[in-house]
BAPA-123334 format. One record per atom (N, C-alpha, C, O): z, y, x. Coordinates in steps of 0.02 Angstrom, whole numbers, plus 50000, padded with zeros to 5 digits. Layout:
<nodes>
ZYX...
</nodes>
This chain:
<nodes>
491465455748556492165456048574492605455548511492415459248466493155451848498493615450548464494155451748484494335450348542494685455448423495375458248458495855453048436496055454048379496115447248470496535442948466497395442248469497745447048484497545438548460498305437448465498465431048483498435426848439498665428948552498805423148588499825422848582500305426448596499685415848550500655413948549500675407348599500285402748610501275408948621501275402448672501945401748676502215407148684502445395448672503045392448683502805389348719502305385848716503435391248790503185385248834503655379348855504125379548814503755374648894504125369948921504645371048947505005366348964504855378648959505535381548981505875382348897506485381448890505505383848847506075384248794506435389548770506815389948722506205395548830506505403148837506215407048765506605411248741505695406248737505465411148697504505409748687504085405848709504525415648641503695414348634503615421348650503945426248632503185421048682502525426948714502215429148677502045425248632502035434048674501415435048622501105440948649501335446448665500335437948651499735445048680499215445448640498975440948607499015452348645498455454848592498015455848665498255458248717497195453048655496825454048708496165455948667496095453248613495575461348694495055459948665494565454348715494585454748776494195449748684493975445048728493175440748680493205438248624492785440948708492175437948697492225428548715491825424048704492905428848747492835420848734492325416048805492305410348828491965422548816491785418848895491985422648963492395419548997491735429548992492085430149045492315437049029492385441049075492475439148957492655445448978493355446148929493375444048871493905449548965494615449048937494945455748935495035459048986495045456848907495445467948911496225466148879496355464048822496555467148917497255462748879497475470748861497335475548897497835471048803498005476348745498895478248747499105484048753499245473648741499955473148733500255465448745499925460248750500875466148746501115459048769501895460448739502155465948748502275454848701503025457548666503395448448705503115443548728503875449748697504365442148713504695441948666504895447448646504925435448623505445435648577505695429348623505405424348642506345431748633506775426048661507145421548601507385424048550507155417448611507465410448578508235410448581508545409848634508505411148519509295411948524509605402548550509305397248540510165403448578510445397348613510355391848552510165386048561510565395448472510685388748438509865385148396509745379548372509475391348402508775387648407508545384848455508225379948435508525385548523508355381448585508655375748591508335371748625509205373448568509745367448560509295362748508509105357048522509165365648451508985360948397508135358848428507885353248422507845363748454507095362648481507195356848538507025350948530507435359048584507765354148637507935346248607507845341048639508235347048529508385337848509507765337348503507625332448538506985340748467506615337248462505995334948529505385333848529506435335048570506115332748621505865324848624506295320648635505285323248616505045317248630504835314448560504665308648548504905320048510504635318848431505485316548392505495315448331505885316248418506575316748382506925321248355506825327148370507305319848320507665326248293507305329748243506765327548225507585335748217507425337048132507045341448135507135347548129506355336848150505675339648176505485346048126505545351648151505225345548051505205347748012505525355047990505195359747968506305355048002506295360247993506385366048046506455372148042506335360948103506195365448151505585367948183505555371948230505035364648151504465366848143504265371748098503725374548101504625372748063504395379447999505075383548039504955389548029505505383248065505645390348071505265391248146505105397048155505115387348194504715390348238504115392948220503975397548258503605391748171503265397248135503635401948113503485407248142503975402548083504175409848054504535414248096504785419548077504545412148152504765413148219504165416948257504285421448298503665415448245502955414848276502705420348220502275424148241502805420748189502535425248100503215432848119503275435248062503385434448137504055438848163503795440248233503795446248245503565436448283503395438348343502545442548330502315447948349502285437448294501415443248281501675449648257501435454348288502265451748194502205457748165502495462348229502185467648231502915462048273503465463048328502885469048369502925475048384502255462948377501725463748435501485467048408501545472448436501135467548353500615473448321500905480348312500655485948319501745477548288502105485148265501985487648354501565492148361502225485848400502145488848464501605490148490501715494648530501015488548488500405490648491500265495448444499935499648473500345496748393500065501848355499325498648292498905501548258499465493148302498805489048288498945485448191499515483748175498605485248163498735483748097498415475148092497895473948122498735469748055498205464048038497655463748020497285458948029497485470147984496725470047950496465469448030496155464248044496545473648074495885473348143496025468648201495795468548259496635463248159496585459048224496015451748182496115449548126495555449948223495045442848230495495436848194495395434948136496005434248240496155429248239496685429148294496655432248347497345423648268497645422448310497485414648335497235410248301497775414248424497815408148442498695404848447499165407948472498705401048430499545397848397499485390448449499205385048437499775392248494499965385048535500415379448485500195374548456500905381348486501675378648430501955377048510501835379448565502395371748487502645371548551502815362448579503225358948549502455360048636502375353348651503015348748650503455350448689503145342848608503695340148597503745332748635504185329448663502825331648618502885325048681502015324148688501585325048644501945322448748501555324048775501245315348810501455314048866500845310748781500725302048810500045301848795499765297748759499805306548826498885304048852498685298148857498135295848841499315294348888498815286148906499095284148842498965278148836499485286848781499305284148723498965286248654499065285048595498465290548695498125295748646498525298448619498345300248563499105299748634499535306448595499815312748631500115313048684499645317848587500125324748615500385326648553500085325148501501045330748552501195333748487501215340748507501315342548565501105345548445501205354248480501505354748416501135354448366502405355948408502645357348325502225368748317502095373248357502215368048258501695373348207501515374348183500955372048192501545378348119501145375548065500655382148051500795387048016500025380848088499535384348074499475385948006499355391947998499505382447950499315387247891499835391647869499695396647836500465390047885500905395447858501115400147891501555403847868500825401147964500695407248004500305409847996500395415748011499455408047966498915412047939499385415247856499435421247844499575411747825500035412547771500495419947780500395425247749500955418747825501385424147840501235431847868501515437347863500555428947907500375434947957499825441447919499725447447931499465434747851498845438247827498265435947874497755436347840498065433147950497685431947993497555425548005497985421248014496825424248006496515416848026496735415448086496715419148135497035407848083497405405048143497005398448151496765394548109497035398448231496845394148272497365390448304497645394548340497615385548310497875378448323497675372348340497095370748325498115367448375498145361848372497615360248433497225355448430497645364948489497235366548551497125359048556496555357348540497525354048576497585348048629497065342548592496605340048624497165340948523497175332248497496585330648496496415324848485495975337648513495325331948519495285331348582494875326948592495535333948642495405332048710495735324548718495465320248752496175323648693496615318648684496145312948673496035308348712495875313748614495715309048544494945307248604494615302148606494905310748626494135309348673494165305948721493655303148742494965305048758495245301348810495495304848895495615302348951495465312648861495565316348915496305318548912496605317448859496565320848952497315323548959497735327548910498345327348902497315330848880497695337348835498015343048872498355347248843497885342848945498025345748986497995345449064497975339949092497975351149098498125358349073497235360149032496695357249035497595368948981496915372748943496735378148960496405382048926497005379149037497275386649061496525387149104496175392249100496365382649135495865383649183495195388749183494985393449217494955384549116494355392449087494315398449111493875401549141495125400349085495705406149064495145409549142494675413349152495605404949178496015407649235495225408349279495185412549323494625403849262494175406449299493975411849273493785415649318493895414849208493625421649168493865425449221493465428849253494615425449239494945430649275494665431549324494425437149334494565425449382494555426349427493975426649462493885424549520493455430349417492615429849435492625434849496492405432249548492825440849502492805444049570493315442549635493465446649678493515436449630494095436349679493905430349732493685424949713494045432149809493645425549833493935418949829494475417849801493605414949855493485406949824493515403349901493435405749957493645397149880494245393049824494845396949845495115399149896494945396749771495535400349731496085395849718495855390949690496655395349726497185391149681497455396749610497685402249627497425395449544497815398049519498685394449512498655389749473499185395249531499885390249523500375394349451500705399449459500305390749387500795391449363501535385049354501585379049363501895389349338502515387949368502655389149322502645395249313502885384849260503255385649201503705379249196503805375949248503975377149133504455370849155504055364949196504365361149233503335364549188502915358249230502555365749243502445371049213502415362149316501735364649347501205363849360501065358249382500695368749352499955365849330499365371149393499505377049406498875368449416498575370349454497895370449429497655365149409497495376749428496675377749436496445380249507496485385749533496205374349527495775376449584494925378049566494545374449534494775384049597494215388149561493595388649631493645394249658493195385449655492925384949689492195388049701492165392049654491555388649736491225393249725490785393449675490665398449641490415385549666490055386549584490445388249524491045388349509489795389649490490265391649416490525387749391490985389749355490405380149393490845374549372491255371549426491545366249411491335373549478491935372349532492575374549486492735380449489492875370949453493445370349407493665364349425493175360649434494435360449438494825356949449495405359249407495505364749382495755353949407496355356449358496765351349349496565346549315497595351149385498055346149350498715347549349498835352149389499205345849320499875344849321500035341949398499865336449421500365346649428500735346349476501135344049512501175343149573501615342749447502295338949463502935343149392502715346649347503525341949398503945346449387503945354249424503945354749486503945360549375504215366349407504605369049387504775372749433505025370349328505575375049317505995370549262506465373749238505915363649237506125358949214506835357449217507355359249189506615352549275507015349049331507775352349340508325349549333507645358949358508105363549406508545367249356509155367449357508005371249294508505372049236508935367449196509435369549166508715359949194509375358049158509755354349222510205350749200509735354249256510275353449318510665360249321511275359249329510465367249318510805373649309511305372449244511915373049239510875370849204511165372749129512125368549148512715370149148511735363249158512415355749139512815356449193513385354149192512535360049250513215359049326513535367649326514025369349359513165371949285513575379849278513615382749227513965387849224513215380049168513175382649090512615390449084512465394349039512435389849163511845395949145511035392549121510985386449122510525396149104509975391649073509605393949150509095397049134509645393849207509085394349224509365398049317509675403249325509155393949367509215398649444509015403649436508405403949445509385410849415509185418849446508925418949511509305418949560508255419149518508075421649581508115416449643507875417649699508395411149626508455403949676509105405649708509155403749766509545408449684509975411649720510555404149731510895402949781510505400849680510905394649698510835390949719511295386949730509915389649745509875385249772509715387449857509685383349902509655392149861509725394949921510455396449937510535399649990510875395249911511665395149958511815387849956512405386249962511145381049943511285376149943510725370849998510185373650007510755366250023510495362350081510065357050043510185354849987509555355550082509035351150060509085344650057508785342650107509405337550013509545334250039509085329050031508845327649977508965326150083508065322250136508035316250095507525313450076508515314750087508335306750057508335306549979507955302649951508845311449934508345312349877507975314449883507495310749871507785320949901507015322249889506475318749920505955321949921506435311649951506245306549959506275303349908505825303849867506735299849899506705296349830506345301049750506075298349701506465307349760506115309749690505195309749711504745307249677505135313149773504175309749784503975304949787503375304449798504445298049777504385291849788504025290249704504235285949666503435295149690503185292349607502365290949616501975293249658502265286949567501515285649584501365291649561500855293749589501575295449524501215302049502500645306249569500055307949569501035306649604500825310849666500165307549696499795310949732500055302249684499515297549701498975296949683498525295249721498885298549595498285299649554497685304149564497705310249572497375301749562496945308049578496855313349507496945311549449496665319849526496605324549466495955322349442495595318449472495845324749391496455327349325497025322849320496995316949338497505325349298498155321449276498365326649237498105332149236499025324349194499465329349183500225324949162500295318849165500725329749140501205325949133501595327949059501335331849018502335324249048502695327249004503195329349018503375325949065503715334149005504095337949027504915335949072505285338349115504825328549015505425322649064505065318849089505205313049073504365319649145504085315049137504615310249219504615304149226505025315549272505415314249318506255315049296506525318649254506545310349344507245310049315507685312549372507625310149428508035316349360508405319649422508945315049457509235317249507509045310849441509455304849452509615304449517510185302249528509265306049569509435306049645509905309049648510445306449663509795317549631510255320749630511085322649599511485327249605511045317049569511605316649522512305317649564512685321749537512505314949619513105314149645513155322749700513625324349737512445327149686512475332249720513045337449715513395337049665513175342149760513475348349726512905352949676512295352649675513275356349643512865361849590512275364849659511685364349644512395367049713512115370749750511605366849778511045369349770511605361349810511305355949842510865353149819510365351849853510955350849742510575347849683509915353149660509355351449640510145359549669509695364049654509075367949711508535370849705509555365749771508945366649832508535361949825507965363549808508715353749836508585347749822507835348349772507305346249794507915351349708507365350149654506915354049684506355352149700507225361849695506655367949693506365365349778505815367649793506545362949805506055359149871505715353649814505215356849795505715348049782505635344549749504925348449712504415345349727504815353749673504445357049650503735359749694503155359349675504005362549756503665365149796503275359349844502665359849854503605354749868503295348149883502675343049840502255338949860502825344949791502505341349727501765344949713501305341649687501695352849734501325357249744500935354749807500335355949804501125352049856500795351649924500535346249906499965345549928500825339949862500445335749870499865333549824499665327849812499595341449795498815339349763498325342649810497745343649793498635344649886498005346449905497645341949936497115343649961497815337149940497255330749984496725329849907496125328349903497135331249862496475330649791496035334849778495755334449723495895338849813495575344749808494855345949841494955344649900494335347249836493745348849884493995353049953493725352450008494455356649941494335362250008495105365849990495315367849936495445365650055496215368150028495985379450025495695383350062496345379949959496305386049937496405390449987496765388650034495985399549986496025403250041496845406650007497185409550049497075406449948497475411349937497795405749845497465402549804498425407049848498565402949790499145409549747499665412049768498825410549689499205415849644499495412049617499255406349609500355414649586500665411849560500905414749474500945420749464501035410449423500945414249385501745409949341502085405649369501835411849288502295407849246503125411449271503175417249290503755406249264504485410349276504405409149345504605413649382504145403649374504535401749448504235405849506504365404549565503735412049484503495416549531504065420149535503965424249579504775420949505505035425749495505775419749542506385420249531505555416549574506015412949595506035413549698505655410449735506465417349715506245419049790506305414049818505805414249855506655407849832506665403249866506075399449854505725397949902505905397549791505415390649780504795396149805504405392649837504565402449803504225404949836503925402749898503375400649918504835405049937504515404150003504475395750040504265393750094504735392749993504545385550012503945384850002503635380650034503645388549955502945384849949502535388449994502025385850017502725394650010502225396050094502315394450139501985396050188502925389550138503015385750210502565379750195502155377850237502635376850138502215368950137501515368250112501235362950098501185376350104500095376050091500265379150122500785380150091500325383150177500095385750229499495391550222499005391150259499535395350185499215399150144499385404350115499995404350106499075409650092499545415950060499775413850009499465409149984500295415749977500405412849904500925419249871501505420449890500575422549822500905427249800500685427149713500225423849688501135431449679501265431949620500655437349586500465442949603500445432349527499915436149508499675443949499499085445849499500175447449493500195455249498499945457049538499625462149528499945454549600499675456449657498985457249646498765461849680498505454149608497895454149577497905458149526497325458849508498375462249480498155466749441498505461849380498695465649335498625456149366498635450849313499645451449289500115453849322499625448049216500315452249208500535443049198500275439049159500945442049236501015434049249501405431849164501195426549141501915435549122502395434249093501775433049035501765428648993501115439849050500815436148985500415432448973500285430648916500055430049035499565424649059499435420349008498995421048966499865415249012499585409148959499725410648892499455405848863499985414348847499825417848795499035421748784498695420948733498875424948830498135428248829497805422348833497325421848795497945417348871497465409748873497425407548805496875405548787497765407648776497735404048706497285408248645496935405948601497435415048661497015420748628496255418548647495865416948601496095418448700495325416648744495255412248723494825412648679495505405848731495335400448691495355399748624495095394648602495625404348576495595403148506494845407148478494685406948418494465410348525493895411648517493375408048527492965407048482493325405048603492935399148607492895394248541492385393148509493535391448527493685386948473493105387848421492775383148399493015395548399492745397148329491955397148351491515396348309491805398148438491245397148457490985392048455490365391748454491405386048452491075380848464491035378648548490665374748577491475382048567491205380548656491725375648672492235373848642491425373848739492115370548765492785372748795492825378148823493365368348789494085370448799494215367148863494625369348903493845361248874494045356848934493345353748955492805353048926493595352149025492855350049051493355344349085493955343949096492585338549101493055332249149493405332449191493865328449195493315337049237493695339649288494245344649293494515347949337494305343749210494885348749196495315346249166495855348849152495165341649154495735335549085495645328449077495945324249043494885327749139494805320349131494225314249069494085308349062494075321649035493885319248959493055318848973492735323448997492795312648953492145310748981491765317748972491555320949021491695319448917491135326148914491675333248906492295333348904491215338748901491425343848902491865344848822491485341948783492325346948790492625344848723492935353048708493225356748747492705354248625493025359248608493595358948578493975354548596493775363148530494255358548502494875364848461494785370948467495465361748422495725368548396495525365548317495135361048301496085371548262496045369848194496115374548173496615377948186495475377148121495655383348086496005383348034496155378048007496205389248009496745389947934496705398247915497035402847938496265398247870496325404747844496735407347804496945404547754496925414347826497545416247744497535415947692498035417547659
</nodes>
C-alpha cells in the first residue's frame, strides 16, 4: 500500500481537487482526505483562452502548477500528513485539446516543477501513450471505478458528469469493463449560463427547470454522428456547438441542453452488453436536480449519486489519478481496448523525481 496524492482539473474549469488515498494500485483504495482549491475568475479566463492549445499556454501552465504545488501543501496541512510519508503524487494538469483521430491529447503541467515544489515524485502525462498506441486517451476512470465497485451488483453503470460525460459499464467478469464519452455534460449548459446571466454554472437546474424543452433543437443537437459510434469513443470539450439553441430564452436554452445531456446518456445504451441494474452518478451534474431526473426518466433505471454507495463523488476522479499514478510505477495497465479502443492493454504516465 502506498499513501498517494491524486490532482485533477477538470473540463468544468472550477478548480483542482486534490485526494490523499492509501492504495495498492489494484483493488484496494482507503481514501484519507480530500481539499478543493477553486480557480479565481481571472485564472479560469486566461485557462479558458488556452482552449484548443491557444493562448499563453506557457505561462499558464507554470502557474497552474504552482497552483497544483499550493493545493498538495493545502491537502497535507489538512490531513495532518507531512511530504516525507506521502509515495507519490498523481498530476492530471489540465486537458486543453483533446484529437485522438490525430494522435493528439494535450494535459498543460509541469510534472517536474511540481515534484520540484512539493519535494514528491510525480506522476503525469496519464493520456499520450494510449494515444500514441491509437487508443482514445480516454476515459482513465474505468479501472478506478471497477476497484470500487468489486462488492456492488453487476452490470453496473458508473455516470460521471463533469464538463463531458463519461460512462464505465462494469459487468460480471473481471474484465467486463466498457468505457466511453457520452456526449456533453456540464459544458454545454455552463457557458450558455455564463454568456445569457454572467453566473458560471445552473445551481441545482433551477434555470432550466423554470424553462421548456425545445423538440426540434434538441433534435438538431442529437442529429451527430457521435451518438452512432460504437464505444470506446471519447470526445473534446467543444466537441458540440450549441448553435440550435442560440435564438433561445436564457431559461429554454438551458432546459434544451440539460435534456440534450441526459439524452446523449440514453443513447450509449444500445452499445452496451446488457442495460445497467443501477447507474451511480458521480462528478458536478449529480448535484444538478433536473438533469437528474431526466435521466431517470430516459434509462429507466435507478440512478443515484454516488454517496449513496458510501463514495465521495467531489473526490472521485482525483483519487482515480492517485490509483493510477501507482499502477503507472507498476508497470500495469491504465487502459484496456474496451476502455479506450487501444489495440492492447497500455500503461502509461511520466515520472519526475524531486
Amino acid at each position: 500500500m502506498q499513501t498517494v496524492v491524486g490532482l485533477m482539473s477538470g473540463t468544468s474549469m472550477d478548480g483542482i481537487d486534490a485526494a490523499l488515498v492509501r492504495t495498492d494500485g489494484l483493488d484496494r483504495v482507503e481514501p484519507l482526505a480530500f481539499h478543493f482549491t477553486p480557480y479565481d475568475d481571472g485564472f479560469r479566463a486566461r485557462l479558458r483562452a488556452c482552449l484548443g492549445g491557444k493562448g499563453d499556454v506557457a505561462d499558464v501552465e507554470r502557474d497552474l502548477t504552482e497552483a497544483h504545488a499550493a493545493a498538495v501543501q493545502a491537502l497535507l496541512a489538512q490531513a495532518g500528513v507531512s511530504a516525507a510519508d506521502v509515495d507519490l503524487i498523481g498530476f492530471h494538469g489540465h486537458t486543453i485539446l483533446h484529437a485522438p483521430h490525430e494522435r493528439r491529447t494535450w494535459q498543460i503541467g509541469n510534472g517536474a516543477l511540481l515534484a520540484q515544489r512539493t519535494g514528491i515524485t510525480v506522476v503525469h502525462d496519464f493520456r499520450t501513450a494510449d494515444v500514441a498506441a491509437g487508443g482514445q486517451g480516454a476515459p482513465l476512470v474505468p479501472l478506478f471505478h471497477r476497484a470500487l465497485a468489486s462488492g456492488l451488483p453487476r452490470p453496473l453503470a458508473v455516470l460521471n458528469l463533469g464538463g463531458v460525460g463519461n460512462v464505465t459499464w462494469i459487468g460480471e467478469g473481471e474484465d467486463d469493463v466498457i468505457a466511453c464519452d457520452t456526449g456533453p455534460a456540464n459544458a454545454l449548459v455552463d457557458d450558455w449560463v455564463l454568456a445569457k446571466t454572467g453566473r458560471r454554472y445552473d445551481e441545482g437546474g433551477q434555470l432550466a427547470r423554470s424553462g421548456a424543452v425545445h423538440a426540434l433543437a434538441l433534435t438538431e443537437l442529437l442529429d451527430h454522428p457521435y451518438f452512432d459510434r460504437p464505444a470506446p469513443k471519447s470526445l473534446d470539450r467543444d466537441a458540440f456547438d450549441a448553435a440550435p439553441v442560440r435564438d433561445l430564452s436564457p431559461e429554454d436554452g438551458a432546459a434544451t441542453l440539460t435534456a440534450f445531456t441526459a439524452f446523449a446518456v440514453e443513447r450509449v445504451l444500445p452499445h452496451l452488453p446488457q442495460p445497467p441494474k443501477r447507474w451511480l452518478v458521480t462528478g458536478g451534474g449529480r448535484h444538478n436536480t433536473t438533469l437528474m431526473e431526466m435521466l431517470r426518466d430516459r434509462l429507466r433505471a435507478p440512478v443515484d449519486p454516488v454517496e449513496s454507495v458510501g463514495w465521495d463523488g467531489d473526490a472521485l476522479e482525483a483519487q482515480a489519478f492517485a490509483y493510477l499514478a501507482v499502477r503507472s510505477r507498476l508497470g500495469l495497465p491504465l487502459s484496456l481496448p474496451t476502455t479506450t479502443g487501444v489495440p492492447v492493454p497500455v500503461t502509461g504516465g511520466r515520472c519526475h523525481s524531486p
